[in-house]
C-alpha positions as CSV (number, residue, x, y, z in Angstrom):
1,X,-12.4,-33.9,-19.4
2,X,-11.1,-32.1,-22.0
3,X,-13.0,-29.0,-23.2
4,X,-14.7,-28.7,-19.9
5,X,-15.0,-25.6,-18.6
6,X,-15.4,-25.0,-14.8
7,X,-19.1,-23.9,-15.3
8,X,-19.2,-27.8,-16.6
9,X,-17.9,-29.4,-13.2
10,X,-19.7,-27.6,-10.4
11,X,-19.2,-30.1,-8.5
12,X,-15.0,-29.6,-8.2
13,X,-16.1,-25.3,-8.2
14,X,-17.1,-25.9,-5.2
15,X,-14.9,-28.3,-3.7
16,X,-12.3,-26.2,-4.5
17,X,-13.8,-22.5,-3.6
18,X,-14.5,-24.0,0.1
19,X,-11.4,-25.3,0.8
20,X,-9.9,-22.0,-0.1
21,X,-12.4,-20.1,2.0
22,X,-11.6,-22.0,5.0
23,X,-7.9,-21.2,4.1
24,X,-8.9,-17.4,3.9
25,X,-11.1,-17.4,7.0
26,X,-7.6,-19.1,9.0
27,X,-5.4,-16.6,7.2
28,X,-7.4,-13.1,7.9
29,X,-9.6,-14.5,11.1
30,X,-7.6,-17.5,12.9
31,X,-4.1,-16.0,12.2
32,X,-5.4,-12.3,12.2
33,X,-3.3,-11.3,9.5
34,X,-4.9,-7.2,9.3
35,X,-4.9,-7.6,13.4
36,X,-7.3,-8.8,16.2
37,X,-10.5,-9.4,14.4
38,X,-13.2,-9.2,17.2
39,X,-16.4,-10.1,14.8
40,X,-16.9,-11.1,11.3
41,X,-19.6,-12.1,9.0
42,X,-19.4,-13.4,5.4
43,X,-21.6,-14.7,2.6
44,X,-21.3,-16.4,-0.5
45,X,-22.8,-15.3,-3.6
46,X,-22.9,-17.1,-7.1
47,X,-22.3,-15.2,-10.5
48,X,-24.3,-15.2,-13.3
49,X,-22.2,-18.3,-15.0
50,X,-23.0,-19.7,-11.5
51,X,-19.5,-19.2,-9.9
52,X,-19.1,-18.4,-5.9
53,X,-17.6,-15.2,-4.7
54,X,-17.6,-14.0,-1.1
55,X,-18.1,-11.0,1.2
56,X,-16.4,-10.6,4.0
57,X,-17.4,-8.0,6.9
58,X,-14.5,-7.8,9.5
59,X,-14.8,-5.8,12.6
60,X,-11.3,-5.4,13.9
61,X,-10.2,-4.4,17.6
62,X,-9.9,-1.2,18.7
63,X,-5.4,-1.7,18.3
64,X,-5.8,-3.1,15.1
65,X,-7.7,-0.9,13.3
66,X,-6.5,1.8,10.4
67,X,-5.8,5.2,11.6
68,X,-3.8,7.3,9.6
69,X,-2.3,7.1,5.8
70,X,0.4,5.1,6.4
71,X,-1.5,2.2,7.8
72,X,-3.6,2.7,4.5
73,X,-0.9,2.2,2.5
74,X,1.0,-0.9,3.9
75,X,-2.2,-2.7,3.2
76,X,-4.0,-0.9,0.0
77,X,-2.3,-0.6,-3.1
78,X,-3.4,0.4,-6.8
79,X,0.2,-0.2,-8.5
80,X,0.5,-2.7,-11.0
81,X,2.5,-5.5,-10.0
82,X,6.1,-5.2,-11.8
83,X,6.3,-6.8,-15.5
84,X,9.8,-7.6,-15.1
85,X,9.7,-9.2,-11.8
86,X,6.0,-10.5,-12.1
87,X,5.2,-11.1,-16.1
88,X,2.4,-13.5,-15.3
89,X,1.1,-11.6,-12.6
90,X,1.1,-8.2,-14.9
91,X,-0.5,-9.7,-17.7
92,X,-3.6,-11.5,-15.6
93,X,-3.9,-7.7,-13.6
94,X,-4.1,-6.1,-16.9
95,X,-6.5,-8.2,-18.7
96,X,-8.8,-9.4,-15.9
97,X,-9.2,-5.8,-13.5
98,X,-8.1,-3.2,-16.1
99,X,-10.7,-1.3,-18.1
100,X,-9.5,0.7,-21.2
101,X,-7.9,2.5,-23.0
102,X,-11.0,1.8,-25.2
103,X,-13.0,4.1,-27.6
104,X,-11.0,5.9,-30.0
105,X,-7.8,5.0,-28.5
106,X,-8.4,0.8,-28.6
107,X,-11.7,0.4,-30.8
108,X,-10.8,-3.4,-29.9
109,X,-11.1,-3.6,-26.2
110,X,-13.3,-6.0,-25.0
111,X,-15.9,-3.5,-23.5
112,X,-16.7,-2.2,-27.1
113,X,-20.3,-2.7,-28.8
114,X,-21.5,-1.0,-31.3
115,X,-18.4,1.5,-31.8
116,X,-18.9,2.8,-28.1
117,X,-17.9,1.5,-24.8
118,X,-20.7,-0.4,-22.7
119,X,-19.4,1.1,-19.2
120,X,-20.5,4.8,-20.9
C-alpha cells in the first residue's frame, strides 16, 4: 500500500529474503562459484527494525581455497564501483557502506550528534 514500509509487510520480507537465500546458497554452494565447497553452515539473524541478514561459514576444498594475493584480489575488492559506468551503483555504495568525511569536514553526515561523530 502506499506508505508502507517493508518493516510494515513482514510477511513479503520474508518471502522475498528466502527466495533469495536459496538463490545464494545455489550460486556459492550448488554452482560453487568461489570453488568446491566441502561444508557449510549459515544462520539468519533479524535486525533491530526486524529485518533478516545471514551468515554464511563456507569450508572450501583443499584446490579451491585462497593461497596467495592474487587469488585475494580476484575476489576481494575495496574500490568504489565507477560513477560514470555505474551512477546508481556509486551513489547506493557511497550512501549506504561509506562513513565520513564527518566532523569538521561534513558537520552534516548522518553519524553526527551533538556536534561530534557517534562512531568516536
Amino acid at each position: 500500500m502506499p506508505g508502507q514500509t517493508p518493516q510494515d509487510r513482514p510477511d513479503i520480507v520474508a518471502r522475498v529474503y528466502h527466495a533469495k537465500l536459496l538463490d545464494l546458497h545455489d550460486f556459492l554452494i550448488k554452482m560453487g562459484h568461489f570453488g568446491k565447497v566441502v561444508a557449510w553452515a549459515h544462520v539468519t539473524e533479524f535486525q533491530k527494525r526486524g529485518l533478516p541478514h545471514e551468515h554464511f561459514l563456507l569450508i572450501m576444498d583443499k584446490s579451491a581455497k585462497l593461497s596467495g594475493l592474487d587469488d585475494f584480489d580476484k575476489y576481494i575488492s575495496a574500490e568504489l564501483p565507477d560513477e560514470k559506468k555505474y551512477p546508481e551503483l556509486h551513489r547506493l555504495v557511497c550512501k549506504h557502506m561509506m562513513h565520513g568525511p564527518c566532523g569538521v569536514l561534513n558537520k552534516n553526515c548522518r553519524c553526527m550528534v551533538d556536534g561530534a561523530c557517534r562512531f568516536k
